[in-house]
Backbone of each chain as ProteinMPNN parsed JSONL, in Angstrom:
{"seq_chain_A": "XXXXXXXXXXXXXXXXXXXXXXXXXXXXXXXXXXXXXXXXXXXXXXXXXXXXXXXXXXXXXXXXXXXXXXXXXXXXXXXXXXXXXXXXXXXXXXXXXXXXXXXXXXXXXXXXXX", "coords_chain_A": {"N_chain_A": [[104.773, 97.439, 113.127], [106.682, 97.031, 109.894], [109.349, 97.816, 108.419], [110.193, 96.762, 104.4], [111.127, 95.124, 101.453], [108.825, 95.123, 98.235], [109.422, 91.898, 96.489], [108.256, 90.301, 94.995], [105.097, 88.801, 93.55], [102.641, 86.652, 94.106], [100.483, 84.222, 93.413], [97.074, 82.182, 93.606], [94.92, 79.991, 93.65], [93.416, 77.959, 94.037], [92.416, 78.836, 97.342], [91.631, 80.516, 100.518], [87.946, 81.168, 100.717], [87.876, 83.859, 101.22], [90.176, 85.392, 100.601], [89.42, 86.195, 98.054], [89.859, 88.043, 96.166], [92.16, 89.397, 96.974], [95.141, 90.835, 96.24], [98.58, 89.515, 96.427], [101.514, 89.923, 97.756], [104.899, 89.372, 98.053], [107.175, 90.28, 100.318], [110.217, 90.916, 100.993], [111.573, 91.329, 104.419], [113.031, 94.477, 105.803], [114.288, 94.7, 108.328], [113.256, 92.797, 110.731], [111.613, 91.65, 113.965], [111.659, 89.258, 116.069], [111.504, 86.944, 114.109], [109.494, 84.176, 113.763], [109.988, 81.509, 111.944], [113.318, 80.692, 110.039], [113.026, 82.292, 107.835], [113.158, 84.518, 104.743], [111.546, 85.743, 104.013], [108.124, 87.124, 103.419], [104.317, 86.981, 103.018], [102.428, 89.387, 102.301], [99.192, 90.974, 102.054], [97.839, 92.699, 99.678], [96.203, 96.444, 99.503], [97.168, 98.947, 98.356], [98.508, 99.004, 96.116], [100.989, 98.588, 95.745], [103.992, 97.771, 94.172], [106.744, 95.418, 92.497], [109.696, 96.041, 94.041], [109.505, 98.368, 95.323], [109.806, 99.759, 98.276], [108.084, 99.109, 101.12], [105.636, 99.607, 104.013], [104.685, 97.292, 106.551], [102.018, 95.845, 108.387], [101.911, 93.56, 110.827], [100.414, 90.442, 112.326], [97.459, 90.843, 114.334], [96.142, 93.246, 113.813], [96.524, 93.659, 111.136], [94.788, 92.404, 109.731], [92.799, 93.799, 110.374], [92.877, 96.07, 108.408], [91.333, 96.278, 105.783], [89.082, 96.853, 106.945], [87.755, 94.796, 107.8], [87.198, 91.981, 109.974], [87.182, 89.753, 109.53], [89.167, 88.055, 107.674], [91.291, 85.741, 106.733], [94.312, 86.422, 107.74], [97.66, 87.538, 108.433], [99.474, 89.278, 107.567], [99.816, 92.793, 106.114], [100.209, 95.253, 103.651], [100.2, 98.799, 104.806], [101.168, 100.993, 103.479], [103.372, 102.825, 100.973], [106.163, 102.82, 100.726], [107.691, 106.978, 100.192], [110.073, 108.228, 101.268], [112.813, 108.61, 103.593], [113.999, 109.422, 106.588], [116.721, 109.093, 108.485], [118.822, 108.807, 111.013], [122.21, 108.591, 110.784], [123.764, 107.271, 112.541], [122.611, 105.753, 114.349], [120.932, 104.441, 112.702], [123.556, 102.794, 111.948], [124.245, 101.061, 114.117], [124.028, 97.91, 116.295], [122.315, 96.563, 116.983], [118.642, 97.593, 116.74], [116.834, 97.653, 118.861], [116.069, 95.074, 121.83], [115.655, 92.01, 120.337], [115.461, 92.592, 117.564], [116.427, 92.117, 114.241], [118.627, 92.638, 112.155], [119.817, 92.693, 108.754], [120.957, 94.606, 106.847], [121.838, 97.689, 105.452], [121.197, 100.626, 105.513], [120.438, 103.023, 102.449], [122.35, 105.502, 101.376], [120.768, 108.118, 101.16], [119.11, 108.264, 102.594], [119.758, 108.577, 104.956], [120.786, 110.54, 107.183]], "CA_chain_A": [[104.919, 97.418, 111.68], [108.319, 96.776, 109.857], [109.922, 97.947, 106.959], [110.65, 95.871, 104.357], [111.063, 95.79, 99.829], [108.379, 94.388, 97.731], [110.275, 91.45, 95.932], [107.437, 89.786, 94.019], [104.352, 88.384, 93.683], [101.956, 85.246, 94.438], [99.325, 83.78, 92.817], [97.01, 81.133, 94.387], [93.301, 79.68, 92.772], [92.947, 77.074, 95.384], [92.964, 79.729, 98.764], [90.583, 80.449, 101.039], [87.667, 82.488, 99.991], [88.096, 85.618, 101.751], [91.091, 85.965, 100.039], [89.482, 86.241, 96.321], [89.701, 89.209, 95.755], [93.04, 89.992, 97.06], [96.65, 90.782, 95.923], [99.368, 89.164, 97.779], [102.889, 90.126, 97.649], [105.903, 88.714, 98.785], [107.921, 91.138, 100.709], [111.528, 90.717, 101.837], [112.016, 92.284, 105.311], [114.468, 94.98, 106.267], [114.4, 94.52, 109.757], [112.108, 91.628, 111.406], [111.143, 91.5, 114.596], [111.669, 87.943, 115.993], [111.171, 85.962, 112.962], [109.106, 82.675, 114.048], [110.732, 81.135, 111.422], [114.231, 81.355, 109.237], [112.67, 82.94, 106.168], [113.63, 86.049, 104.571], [110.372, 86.632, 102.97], [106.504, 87.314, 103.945], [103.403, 87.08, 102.347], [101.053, 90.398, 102.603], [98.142, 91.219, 101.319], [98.2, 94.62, 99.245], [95.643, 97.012, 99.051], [97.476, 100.152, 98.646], [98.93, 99.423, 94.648], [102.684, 98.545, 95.639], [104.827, 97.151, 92.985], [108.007, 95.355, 92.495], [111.139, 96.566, 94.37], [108.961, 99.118, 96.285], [109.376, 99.742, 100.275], [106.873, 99.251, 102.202], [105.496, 99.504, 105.339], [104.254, 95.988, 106.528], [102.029, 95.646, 109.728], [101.772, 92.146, 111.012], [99.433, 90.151, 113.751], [95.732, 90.855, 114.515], [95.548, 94.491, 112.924], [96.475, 93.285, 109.686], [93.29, 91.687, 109.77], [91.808, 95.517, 110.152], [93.648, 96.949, 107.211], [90.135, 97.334, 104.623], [88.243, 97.452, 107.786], [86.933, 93.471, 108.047], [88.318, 91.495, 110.434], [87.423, 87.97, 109.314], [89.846, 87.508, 106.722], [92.6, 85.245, 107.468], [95.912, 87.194, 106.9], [98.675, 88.057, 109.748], [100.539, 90.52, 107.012], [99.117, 93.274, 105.117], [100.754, 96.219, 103.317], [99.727, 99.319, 104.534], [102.176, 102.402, 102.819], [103.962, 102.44, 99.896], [107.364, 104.395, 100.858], [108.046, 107.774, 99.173], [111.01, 109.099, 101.851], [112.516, 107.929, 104.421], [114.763, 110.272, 107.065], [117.599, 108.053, 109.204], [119.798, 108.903, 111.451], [123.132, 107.874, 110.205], [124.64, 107.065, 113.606], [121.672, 104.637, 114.854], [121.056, 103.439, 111.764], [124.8, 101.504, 112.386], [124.197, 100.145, 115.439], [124.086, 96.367, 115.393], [121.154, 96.478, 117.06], [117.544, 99.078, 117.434], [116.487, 97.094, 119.876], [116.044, 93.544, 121.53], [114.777, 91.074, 119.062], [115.067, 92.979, 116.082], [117.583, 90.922, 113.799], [118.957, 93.18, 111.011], [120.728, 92.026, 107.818], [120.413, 95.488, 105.592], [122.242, 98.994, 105.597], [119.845, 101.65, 104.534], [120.912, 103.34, 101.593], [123.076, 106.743, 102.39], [120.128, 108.978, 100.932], [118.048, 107.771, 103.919], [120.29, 108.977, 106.244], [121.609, 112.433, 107.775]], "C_chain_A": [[106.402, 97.323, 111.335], [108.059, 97.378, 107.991], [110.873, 97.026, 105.943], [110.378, 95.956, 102.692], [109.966, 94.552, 99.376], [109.177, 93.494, 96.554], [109.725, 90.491, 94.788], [106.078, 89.938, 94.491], [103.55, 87.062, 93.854], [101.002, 85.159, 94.111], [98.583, 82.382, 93.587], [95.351, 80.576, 93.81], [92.933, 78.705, 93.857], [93.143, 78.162, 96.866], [91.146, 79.956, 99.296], [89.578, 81.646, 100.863], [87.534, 83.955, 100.137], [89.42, 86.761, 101.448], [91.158, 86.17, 98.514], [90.083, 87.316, 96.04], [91.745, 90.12, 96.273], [94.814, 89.69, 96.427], [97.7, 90.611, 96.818], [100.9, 89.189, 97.447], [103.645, 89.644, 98.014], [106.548, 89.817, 98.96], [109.376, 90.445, 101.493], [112.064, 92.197, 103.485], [112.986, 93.177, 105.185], [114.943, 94.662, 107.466], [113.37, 93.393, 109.976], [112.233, 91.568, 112.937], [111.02, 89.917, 115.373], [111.204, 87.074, 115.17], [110.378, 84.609, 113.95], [110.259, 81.391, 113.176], [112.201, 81.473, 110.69], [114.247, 81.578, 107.925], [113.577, 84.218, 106.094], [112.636, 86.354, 103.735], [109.049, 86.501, 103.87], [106.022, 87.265, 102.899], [102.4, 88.228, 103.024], [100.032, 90.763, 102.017], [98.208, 92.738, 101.101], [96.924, 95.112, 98.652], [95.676, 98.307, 98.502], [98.566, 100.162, 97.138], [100.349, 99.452, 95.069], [103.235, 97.701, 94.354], [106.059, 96.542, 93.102], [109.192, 96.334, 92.785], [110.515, 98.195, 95.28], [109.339, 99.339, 98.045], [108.353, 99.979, 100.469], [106.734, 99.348, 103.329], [104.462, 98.354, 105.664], [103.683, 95.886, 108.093], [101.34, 93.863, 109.596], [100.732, 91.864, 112.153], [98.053, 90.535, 113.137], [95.549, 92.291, 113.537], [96.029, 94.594, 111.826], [95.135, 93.148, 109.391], [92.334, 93.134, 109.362], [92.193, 96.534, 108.631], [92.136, 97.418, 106.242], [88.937, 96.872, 105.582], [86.81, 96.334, 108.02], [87.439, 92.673, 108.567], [87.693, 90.209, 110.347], [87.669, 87.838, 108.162], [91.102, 87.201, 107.423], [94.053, 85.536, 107.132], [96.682, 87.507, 108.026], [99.643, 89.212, 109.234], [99.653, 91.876, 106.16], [100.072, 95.233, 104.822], [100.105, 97.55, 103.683], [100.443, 101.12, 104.097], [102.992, 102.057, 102.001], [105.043, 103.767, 100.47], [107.858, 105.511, 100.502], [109.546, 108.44, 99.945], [111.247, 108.731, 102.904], [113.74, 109.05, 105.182], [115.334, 109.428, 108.232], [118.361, 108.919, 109.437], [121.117, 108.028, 111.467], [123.822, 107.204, 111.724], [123.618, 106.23, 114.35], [121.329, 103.849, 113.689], [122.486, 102.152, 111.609], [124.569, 100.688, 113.26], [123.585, 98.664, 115.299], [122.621, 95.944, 115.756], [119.609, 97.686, 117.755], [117.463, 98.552, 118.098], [116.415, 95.486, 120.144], [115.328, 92.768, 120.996], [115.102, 91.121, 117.453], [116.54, 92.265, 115.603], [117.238, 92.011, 112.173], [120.061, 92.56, 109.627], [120.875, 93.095, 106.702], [121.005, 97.243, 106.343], [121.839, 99.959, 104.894], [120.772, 102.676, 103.502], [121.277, 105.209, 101.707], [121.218, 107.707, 101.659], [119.076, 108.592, 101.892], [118.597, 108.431, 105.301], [120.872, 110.228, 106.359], [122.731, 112.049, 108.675]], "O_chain_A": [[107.276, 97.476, 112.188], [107.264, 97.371, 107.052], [111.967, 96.587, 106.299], [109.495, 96.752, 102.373], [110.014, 93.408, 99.827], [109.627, 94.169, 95.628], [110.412, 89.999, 93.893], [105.701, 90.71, 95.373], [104.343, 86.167, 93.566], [100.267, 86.089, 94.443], [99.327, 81.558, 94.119], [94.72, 81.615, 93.618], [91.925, 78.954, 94.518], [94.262, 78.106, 97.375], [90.048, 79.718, 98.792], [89.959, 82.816, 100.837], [87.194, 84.873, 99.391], [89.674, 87.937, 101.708], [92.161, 86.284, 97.809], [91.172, 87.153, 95.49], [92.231, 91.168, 95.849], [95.423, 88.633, 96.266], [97.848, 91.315, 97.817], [101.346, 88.258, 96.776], [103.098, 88.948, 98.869], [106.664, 90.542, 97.972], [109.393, 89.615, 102.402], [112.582, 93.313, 103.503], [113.927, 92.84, 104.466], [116.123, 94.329, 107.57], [112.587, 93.251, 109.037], [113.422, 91.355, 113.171], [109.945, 89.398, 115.071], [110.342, 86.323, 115.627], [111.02, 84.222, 114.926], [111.069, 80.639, 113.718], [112.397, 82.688, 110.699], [115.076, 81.256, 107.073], [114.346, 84.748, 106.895], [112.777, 87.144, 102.801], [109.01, 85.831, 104.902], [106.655, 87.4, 101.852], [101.733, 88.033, 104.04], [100.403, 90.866, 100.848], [98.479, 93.658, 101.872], [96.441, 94.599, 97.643], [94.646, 98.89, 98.166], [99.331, 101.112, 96.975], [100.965, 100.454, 94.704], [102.466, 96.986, 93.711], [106.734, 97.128, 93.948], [109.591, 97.207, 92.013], [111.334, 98.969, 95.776], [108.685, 98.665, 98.841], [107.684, 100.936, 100.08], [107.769, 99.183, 103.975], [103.382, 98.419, 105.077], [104.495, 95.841, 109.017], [100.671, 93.258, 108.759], [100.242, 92.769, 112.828], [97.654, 90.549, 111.972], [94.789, 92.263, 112.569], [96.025, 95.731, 111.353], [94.511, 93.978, 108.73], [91.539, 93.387, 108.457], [91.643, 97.52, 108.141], [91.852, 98.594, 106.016], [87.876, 96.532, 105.06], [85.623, 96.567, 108.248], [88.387, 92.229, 107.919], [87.772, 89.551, 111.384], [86.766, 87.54, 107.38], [91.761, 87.841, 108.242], [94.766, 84.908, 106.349], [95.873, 87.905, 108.864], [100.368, 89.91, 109.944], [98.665, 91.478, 105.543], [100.375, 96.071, 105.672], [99.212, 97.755, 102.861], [100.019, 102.186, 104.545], [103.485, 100.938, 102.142], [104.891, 104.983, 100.595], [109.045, 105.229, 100.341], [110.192, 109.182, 99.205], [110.277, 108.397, 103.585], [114.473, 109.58, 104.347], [114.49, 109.005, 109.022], [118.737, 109.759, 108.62], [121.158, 106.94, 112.041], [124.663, 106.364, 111.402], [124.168, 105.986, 115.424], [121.444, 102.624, 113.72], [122.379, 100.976, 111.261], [124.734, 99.484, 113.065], [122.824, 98.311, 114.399], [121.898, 95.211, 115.082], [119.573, 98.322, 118.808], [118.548, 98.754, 118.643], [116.588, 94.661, 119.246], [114.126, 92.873, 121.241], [115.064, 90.29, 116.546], [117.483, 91.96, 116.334], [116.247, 92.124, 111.452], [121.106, 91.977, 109.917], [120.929, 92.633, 105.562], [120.649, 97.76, 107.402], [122.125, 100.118, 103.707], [121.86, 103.05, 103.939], [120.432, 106.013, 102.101], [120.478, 107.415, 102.598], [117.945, 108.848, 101.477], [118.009, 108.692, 106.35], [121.427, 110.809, 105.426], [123.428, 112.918, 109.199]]}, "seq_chain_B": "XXXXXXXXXXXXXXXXXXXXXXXXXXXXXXXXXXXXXXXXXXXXXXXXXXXXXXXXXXXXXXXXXXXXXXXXXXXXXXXXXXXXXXXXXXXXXXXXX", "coords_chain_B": {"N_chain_B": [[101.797, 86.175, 106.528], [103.401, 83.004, 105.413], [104.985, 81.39, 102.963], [105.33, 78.062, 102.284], [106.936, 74.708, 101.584], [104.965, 72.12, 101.016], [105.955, 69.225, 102.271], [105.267, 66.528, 103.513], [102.186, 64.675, 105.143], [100.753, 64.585, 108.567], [100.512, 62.072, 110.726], [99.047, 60.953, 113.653], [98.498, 58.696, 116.694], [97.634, 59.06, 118.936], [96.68, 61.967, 120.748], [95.803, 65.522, 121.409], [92.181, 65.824, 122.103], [91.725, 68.522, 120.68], [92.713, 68.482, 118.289], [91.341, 66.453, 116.978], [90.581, 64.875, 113.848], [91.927, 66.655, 112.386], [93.222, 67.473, 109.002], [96.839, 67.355, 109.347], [99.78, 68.7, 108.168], [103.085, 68.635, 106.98], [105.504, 71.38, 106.99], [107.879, 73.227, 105.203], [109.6, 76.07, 105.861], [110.137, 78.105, 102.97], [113.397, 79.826, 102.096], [114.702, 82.524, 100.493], [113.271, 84.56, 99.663], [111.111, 82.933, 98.812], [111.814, 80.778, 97.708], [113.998, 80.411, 96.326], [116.429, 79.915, 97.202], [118.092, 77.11, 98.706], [116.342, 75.651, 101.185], [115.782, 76.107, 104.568], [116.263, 75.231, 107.939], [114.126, 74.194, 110.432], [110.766, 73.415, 110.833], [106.807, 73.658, 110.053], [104.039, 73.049, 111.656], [100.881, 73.009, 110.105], [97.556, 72.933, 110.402], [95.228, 71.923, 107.985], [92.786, 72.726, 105.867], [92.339, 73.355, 102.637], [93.375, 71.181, 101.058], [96.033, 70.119, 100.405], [98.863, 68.673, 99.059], [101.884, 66.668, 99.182], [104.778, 67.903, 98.026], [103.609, 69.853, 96.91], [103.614, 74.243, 97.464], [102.664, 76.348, 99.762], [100.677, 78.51, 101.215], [101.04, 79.656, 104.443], [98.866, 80.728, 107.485], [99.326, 83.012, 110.037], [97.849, 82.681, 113.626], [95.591, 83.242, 116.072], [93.175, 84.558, 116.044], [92.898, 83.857, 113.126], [92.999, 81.141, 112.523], [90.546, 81.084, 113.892], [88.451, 81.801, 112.513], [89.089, 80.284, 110.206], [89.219, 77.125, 110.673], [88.371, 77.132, 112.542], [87.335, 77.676, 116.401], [87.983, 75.797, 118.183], [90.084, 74.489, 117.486], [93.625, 73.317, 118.087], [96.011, 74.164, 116.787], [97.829, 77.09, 115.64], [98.372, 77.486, 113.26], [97.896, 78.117, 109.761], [96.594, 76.797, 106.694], [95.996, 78.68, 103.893], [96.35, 79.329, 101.441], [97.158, 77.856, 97.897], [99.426, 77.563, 96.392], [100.003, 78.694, 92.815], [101.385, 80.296, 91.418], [104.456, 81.63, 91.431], [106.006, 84.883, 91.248], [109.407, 86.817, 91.122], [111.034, 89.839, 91.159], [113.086, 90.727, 89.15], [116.245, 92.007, 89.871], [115.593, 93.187, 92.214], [116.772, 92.777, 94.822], [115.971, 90.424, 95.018], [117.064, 87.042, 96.569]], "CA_chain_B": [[101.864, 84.443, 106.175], [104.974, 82.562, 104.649], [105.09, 80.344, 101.822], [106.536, 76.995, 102.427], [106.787, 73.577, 100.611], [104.563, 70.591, 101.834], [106.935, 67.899, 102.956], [104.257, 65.491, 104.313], [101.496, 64.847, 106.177], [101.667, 64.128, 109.711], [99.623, 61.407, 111.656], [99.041, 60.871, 115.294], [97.085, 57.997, 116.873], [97.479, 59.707, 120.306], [96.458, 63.426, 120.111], [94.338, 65.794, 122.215], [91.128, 66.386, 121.534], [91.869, 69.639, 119.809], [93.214, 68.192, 116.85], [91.253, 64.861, 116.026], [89.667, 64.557, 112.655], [92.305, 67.544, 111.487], [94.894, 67.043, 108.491], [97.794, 68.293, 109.418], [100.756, 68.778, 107.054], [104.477, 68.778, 107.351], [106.199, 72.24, 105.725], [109.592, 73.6, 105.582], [109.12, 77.64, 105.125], [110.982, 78.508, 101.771], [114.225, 81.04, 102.14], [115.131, 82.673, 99.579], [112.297, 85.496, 99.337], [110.085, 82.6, 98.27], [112.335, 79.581, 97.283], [114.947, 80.644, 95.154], [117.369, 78.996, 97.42], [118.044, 75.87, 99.335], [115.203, 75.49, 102.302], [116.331, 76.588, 106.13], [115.837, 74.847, 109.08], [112.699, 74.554, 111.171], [109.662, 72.988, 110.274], [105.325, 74.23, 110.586], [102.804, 71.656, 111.436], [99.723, 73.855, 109.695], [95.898, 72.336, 109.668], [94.915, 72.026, 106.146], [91.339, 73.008, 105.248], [92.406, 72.84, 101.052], [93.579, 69.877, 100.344], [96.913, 70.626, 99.591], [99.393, 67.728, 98.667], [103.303, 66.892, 99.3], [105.435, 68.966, 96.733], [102.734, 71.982, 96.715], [103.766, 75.467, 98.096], [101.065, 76.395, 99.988], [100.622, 79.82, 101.98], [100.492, 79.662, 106.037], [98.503, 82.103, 108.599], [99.32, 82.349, 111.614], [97.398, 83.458, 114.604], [94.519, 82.233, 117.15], [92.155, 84.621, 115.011], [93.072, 83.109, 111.94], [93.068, 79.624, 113.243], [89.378, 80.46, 114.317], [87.641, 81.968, 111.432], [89.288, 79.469, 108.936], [89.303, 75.659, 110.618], [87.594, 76.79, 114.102], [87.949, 78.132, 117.531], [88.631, 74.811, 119.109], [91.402, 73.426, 116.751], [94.906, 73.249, 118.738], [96.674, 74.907, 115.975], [97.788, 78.59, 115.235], [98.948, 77.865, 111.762], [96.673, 77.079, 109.328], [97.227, 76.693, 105.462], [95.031, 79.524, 103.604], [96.426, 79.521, 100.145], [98.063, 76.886, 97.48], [100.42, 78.279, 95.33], [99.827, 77.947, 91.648], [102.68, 81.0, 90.494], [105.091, 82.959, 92.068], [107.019, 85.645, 90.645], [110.217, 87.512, 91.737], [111.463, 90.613, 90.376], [114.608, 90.789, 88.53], [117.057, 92.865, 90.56], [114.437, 93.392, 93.798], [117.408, 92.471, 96.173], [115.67, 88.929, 95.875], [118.178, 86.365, 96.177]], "C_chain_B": [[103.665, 84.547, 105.75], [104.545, 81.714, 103.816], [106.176, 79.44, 101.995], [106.011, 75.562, 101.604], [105.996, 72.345, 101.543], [105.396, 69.414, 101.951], [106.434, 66.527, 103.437], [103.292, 65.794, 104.83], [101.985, 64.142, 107.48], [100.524, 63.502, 110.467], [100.418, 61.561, 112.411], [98.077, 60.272, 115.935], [97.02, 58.3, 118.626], [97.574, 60.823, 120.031], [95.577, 64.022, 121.002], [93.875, 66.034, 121.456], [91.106, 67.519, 120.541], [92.051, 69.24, 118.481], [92.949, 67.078, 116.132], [90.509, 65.2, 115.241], [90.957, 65.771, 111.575], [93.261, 66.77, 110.679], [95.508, 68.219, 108.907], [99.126, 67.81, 108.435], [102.197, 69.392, 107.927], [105.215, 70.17, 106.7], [106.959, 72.675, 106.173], [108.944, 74.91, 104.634], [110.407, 77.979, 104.181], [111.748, 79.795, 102.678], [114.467, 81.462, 100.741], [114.33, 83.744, 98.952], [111.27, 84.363, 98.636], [110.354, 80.995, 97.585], [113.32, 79.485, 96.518], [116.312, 79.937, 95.522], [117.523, 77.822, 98.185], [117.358, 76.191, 100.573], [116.373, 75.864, 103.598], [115.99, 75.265, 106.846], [114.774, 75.231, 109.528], [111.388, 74.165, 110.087], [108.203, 73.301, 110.885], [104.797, 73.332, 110.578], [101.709, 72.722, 111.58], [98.69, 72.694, 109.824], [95.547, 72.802, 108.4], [93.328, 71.644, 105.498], [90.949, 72.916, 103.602], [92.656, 71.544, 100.787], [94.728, 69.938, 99.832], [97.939, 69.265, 100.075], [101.248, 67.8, 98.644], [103.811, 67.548, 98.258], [104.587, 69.808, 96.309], [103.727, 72.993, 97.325], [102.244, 75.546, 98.671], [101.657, 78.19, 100.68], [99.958, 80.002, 103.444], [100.672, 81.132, 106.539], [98.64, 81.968, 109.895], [98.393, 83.264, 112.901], [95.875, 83.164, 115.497], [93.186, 82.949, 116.078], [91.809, 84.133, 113.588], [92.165, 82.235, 111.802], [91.067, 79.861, 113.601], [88.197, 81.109, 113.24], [87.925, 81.019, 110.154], [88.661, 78.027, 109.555], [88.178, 75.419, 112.322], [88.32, 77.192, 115.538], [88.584, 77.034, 118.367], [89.389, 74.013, 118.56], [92.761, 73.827, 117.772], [95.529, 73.946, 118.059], [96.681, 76.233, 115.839], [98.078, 78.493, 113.977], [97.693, 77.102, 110.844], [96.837, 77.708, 107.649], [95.965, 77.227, 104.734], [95.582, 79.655, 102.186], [97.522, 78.088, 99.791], [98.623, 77.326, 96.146], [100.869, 77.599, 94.228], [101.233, 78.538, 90.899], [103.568, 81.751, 91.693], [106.301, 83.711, 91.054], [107.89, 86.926, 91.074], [110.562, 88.665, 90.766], [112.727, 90.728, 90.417], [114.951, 91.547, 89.34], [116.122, 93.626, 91.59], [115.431, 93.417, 94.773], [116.328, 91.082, 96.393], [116.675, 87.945, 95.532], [117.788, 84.652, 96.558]], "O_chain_B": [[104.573, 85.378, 105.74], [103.448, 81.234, 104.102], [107.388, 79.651, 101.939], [104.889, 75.424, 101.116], [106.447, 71.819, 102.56], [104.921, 68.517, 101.253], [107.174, 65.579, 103.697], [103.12, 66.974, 105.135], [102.992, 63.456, 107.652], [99.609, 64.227, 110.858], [101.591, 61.936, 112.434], [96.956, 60.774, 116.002], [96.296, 57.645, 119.375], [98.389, 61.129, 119.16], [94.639, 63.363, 121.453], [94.292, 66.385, 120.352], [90.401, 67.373, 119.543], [91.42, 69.8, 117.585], [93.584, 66.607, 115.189], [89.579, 65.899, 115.641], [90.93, 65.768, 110.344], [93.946, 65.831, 111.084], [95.176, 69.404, 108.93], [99.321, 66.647, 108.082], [102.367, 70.129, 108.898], [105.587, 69.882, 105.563], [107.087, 72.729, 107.396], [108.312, 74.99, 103.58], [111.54, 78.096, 104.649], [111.221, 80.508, 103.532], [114.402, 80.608, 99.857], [114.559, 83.969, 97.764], [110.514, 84.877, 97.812], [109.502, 80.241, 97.115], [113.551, 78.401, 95.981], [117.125, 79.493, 94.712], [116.35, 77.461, 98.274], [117.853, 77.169, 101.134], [117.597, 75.858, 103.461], [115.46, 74.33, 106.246], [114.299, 76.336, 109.266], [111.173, 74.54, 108.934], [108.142, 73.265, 112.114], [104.879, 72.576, 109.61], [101.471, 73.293, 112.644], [98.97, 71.582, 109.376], [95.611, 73.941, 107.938], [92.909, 70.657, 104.895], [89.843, 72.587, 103.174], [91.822, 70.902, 100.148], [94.698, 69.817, 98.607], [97.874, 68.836, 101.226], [101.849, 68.773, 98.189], [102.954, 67.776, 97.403], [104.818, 70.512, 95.326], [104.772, 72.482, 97.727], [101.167, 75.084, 98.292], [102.742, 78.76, 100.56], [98.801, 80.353, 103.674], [101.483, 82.051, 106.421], [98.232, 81.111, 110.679], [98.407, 84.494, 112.916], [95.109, 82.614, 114.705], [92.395, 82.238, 115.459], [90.695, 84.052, 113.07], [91.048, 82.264, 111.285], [90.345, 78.866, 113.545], [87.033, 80.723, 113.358], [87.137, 80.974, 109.209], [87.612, 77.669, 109.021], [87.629, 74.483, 112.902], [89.521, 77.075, 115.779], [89.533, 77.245, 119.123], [89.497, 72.858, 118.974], [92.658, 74.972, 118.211], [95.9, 74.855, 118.8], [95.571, 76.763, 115.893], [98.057, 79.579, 113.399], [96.956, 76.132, 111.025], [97.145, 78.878, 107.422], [94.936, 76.554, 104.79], [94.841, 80.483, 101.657], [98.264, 77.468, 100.553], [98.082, 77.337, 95.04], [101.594, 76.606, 94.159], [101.983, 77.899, 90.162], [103.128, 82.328, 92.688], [107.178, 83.195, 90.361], [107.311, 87.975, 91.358], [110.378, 88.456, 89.567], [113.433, 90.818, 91.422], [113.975, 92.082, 89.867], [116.115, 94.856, 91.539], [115.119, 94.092, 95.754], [115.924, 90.705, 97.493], [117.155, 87.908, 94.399], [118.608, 83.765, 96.318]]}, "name": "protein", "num_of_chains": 2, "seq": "XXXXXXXXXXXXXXXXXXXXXXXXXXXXXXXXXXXXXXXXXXXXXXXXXXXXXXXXXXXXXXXXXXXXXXXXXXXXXXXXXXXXXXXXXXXXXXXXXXXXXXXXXXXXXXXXXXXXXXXXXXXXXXXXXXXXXXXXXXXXXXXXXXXXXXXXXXXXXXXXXXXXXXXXXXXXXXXXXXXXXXXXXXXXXXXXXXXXXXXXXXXXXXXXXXX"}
């Protein structure tokens, strides 16, 4: 899963129909995880009432798919936490990188961190 | 998914099996949280089950399960174009740029 701010929304009337019913956000990563591509945004599907400029918690891949507990809907993103608190260690939070892959562009905001 | 701009379609009169009879489409994945600024590098060749047309947005899935509940287990493709984007809307001061 990755953390990452809700930055809008998406609308779509032509989509496929397993996606009537759902709300789909655009989220801007914080961190990403080998990007496939050079975006800086996602599309997730939200069942959990996030809003503009929100953090979230964003899991990607096959157990997206599991999020309201049906796995033939075609989605690879899906929101599942709306952020209320977040506790960082100020001295890993610098580091250029958590680990290999992850590709950061974002310095968490000091009330995140100790 | 990502949201990217249709750019083309893309024939091929040599092709495996996997992929004859599919359209496939040309798209460049929007930067910019969604398009707000000039397109990146790197281009998706999605299968396209809507009908979706050069200068759309559309909305690509990626992933073999995807790929086999939308267009089929034996298509070649992992990407596959599941929405066509009628609105999008950013929020003022989001950190979208």
């Amino acid at each position: 899963m990755i953390l990452g701010r809700v930055v809008g929304e998406v609308w779509a009337t032509r989509k496929d129909t397993r996606l009537e019913r759902s709300k789909l956000l655009v989220v801007r990563p914080h961190g990403w995880y080998e990007p496939r591509f050079a975006t800086d945004h996602l599309v997730a599907v939200d069942d959990v009432h996030a809003g503009g400029g929100d953090d979230v918690v964003v899991c990607l891949g096959q157990p997206a798919r599991w999020s309201r507990g049906e796995e033939n809907v075609p989605v690879d993103a899906a929101v599942m936490a709306v952020v209320d608190r977040i506790d960082m260690d100020a001295q890993a939070a610098q580091a250029s990188h958590a680990a290999p892959g992850i590709r950061r562009r974002w310095t968490p905001p000091s009330r995140w961190t100790r | 998914m990502l949201i990217g701009e249709v750019i083309g379609r893309l024939w091929a009169s040599r092709q495996a099996e996997g992929l004859a009879g599919r359209k496939l489409l040309l798209i460049r994945p929007l930067a910019g949280a969604g398009g707000t600024t000039a397109p990146t590098s790197g281009l998706v060749v999605a299968v396209d089950g809507l009908g979706a047309g050069p200068g759309e947005r559309v909305i690509v899935a990626h992933g073999s399960r995807v790929r086999d509940i939308t267009v089929g287990a034996g298509v070649a493709d992992k990407d596959v174009v599941v929405g066509i984007v009628d609105d999008l809307h950013l929020e003022p001061g989001s950190g979208a740029r």
